[in-house]
C-alpha positions as CSV (number, residue, x, y, z in Angstrom):
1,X,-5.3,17.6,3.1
2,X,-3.0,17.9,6.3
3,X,0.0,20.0,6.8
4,X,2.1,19.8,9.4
5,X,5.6,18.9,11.4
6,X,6.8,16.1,13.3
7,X,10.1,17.1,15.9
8,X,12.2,16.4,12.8
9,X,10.3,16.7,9.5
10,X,8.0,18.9,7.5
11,X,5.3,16.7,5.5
12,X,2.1,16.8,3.1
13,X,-0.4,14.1,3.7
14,X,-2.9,13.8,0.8
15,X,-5.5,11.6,-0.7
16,X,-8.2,8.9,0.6
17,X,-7.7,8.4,4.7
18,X,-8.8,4.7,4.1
19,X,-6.4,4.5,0.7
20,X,-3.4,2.7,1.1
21,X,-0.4,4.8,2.2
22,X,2.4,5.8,-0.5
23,X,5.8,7.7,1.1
24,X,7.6,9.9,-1.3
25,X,11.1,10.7,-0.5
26,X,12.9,13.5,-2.2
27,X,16.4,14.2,-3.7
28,X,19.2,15.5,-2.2
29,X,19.3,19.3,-2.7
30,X,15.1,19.4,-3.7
31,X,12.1,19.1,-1.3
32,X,8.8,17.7,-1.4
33,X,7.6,19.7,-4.0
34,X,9.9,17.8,-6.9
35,X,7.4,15.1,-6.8
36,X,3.9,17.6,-7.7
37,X,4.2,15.8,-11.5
38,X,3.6,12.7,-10.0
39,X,0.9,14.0,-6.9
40,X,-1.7,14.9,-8.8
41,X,-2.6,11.3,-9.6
42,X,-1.0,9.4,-7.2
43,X,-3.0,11.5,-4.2
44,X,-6.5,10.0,-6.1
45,X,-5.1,6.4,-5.6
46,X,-3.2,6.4,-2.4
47,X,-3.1,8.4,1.0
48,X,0.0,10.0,0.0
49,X,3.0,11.0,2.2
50,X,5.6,13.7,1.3
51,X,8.0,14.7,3.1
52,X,11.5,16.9,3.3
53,X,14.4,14.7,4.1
54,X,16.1,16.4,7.2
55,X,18.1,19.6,6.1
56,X,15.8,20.5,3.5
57,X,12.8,22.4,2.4
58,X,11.3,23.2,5.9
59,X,12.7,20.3,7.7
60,X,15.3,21.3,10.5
61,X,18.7,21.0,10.0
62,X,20.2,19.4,12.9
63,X,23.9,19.5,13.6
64,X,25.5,16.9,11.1
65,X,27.1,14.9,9.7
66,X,24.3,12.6,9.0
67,X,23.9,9.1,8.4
68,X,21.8,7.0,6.3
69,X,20.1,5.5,9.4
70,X,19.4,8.8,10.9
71,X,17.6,9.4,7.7
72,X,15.4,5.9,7.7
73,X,15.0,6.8,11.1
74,X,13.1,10.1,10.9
75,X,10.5,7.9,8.4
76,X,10.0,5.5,10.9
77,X,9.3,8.5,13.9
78,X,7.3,10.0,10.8
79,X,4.9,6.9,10.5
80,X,5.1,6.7,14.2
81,X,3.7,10.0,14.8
82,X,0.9,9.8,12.2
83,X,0.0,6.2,12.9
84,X,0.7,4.6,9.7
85,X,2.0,1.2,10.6
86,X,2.9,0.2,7.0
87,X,3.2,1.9,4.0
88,X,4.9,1.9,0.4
89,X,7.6,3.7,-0.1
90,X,9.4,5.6,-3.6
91,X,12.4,7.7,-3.0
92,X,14.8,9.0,-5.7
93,X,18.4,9.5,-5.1
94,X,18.9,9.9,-1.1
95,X,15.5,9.1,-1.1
96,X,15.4,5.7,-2.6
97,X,19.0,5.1,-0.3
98,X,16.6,6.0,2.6
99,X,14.3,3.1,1.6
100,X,16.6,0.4,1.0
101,X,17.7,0.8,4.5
102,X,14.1,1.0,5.4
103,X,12.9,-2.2,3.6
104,X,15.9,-3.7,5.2
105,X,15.9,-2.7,8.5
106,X,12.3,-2.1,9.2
107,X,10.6,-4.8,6.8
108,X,7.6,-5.1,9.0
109,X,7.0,-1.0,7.8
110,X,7.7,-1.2,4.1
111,X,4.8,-2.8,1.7
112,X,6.3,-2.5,-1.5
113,X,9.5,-0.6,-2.8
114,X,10.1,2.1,-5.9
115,X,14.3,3.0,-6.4
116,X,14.2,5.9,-8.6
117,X,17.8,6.6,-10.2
118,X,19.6,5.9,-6.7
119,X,22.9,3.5,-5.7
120,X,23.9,1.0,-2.9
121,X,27.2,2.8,-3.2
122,X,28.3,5.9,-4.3
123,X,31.6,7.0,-4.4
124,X,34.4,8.6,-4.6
125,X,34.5,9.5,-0.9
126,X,36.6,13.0,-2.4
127,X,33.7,13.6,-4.1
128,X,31.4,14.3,-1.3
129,X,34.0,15.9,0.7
130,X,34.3,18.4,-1.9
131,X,30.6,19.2,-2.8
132,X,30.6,19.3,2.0
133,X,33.5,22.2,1.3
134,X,31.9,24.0,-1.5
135,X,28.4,24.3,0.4
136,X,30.1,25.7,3.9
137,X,32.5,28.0,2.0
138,X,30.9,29.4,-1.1
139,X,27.0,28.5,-0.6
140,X,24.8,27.0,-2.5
141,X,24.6,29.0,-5.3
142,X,28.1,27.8,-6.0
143,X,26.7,24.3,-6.9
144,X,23.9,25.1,-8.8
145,X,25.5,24.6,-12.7
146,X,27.3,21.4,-12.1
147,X,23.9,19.8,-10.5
148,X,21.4,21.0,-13.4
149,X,24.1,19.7,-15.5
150,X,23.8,16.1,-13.7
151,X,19.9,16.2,-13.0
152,X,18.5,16.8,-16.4
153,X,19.5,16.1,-19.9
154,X,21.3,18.6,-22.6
155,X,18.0,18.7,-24.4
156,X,15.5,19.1,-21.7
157,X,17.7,22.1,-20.1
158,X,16.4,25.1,-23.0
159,X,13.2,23.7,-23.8
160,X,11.8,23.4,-20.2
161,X,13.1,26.7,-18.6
162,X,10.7,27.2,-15.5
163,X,11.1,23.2,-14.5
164,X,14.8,23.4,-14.3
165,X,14.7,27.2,-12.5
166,X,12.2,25.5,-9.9
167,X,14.3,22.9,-9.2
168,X,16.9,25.2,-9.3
169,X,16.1,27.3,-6.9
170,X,15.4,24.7,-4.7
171,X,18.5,23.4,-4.3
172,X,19.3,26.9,-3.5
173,X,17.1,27.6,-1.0
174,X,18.8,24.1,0.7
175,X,20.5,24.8,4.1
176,X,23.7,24.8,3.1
177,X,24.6,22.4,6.8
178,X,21.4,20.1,6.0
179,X,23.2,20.0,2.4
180,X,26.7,18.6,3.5
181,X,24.8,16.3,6.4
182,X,23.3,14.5,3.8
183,X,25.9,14.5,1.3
184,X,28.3,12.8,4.8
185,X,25.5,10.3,4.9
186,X,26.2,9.2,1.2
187,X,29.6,9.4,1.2
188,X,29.7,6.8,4.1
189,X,27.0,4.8,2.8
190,X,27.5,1.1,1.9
191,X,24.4,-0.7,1.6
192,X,25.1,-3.8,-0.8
193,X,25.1,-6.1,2.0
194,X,22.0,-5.1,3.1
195,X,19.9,-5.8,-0.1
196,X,19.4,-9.4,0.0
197,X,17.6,-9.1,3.3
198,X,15.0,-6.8,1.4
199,X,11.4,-8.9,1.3
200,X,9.2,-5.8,-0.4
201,X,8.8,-5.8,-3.8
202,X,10.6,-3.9,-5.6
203,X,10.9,-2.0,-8.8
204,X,14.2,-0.3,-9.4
205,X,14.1,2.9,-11.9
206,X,17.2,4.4,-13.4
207,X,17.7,6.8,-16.5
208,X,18.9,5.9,-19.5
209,X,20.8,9.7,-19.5
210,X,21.6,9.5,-15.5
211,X,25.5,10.5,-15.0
212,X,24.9,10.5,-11.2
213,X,23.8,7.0,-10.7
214,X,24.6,5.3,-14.2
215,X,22.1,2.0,-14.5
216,X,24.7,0.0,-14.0
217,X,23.7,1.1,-10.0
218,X,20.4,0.4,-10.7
219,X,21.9,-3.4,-12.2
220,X,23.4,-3.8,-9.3
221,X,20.6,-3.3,-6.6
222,X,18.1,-5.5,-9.4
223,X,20.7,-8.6,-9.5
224,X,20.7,-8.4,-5.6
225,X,17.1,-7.4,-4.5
226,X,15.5,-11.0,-4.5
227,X,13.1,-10.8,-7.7
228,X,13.4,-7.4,-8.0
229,X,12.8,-5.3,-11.5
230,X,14.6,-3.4,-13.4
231,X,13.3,-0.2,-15.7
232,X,15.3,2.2,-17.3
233,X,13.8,5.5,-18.6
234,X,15.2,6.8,-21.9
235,X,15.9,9.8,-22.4
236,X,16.2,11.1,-18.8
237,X,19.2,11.7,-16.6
238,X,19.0,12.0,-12.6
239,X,15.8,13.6,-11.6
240,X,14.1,11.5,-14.2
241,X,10.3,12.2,-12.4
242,X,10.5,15.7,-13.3
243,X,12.2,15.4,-17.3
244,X,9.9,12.0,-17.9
245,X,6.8,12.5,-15.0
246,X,3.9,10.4,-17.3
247,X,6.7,7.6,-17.5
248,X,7.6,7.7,-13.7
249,X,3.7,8.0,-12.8
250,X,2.8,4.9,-14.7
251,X,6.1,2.4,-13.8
252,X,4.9,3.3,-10.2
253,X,1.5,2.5,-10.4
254,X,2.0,-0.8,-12.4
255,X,4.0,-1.7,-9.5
256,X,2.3,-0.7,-6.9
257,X,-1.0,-1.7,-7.9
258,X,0.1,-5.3,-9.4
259,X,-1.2,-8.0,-7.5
């Protein structure tokens, strides 16, 4: 296993060095850690690549606002640095926005492509501004009821206490600047054009449950993702890896491993 930082982001390479190289890409307001369900196995099958998306866990928090190809951009000075010239690539949320623009923008980089419960668009604009406002002038504890409320269903909340207090706190524990930079890089995000370009195959992932991005995004990216696929995960709302993780573990793996 081998810790450490690039100039921009803290990461957690794992697994086989001669395996081929899987990037995991976290949600807005979480950090690397929200994908351990899912670690345990992939790390036997792939030299696996996690990472906090600028702002959060210990990644700095430069100045924002941020944009979407700021974040695609610290991946690619992320692969640079460790000398991965091509890798598969599952983000959820910001994450998966982060690797559309990556399998459209640096194709040559991305081998194959997992969306987990993530959009092409996601408005309204006021919504954004007002989660930017509520971080910089109340802090992030502020935020915390509405999210749980978004990332996990009414009946996972009381019967998985410690999950939803992790993830909980992590959002938290999220600099409150990196916070609103990324939530700026959402709010002016438009990628639809972008993802017919996209050559990687890709499996798109949304839950059945998910108010944040309804399926209907993950429709939309599907119907314009040349020969892309489309799964939806019942009984799960936004951060569908942590409330379904066997689910998410084996959709990945069929993809990723399908010749």
């Amino acid at each position: 296993m081998t810790t450490g930082n690039t100039p921009d982001l803290n990461y957690l390479l794992e697994g086989p060095e001669d395996a081929p190289v899987l990037v995991l890409s976290n949600s807005l307001g979480t950090a690397l850690e929200m994908w351990d369900d899912q670690a345990h196995v992939l790390r036997g099958r792939f030299r696996l690549l996690r990472y906090d998306t600028r702002g959060h866990g210990r990644s700095p928090a430069p100045p924002g606002p941020y944009a979407i190809e700021d974040l695609g951009w610290d991946v690619i000075s992320l692969l640079d640095r460790l000398g991965i010239e091509r890798a598969s690539f599952c983000g959820l949320s910001v994450g998966g926005m982060t690797g559309m623009w990556l399998a459209a923008e640096a194709a040559e980089r991305i081998e194959r492509l997992v969306l987990c419960c993530t959009s092409a668009l996601l408005g309204p604009k006021s919504v954004w501004n007002e989660r930017i406002a509520t971080a910089r002038e109340q802090g992030m504890g502020a935020l915390v009821d509405g999210v749980i409320e978004r990332w996990f269903t009414p009946a996972f909340r009381p019967e998985n206490p410690e999950a939803v207090e992790g993830m909980a706190r992590a959002l938290r524990d999220t600099d409150p600047e990196g916070y609103a930079g990324c939530c700026a890089a959402i709010r002016d995000m438009d990628l639809r054009d972008r993802l017919p370009s996209i050559e990687a195959p890709t499996l798109v992932i949304s839950g059945a449950e998910d108010p944040a991005t309804l399926p209907e995004h993950g429709e939309l990216i599907r119907d314009s993702v040349p020969g892309a696929r489309f799964e939806v995960v019942p009984r799960a709302a936004h951060i569908a890896n942590v409330e379904q993780p066997e689910k998410i573990i084996q959709l990945i793996l069929d993809h990723l491993e399908t010749r």
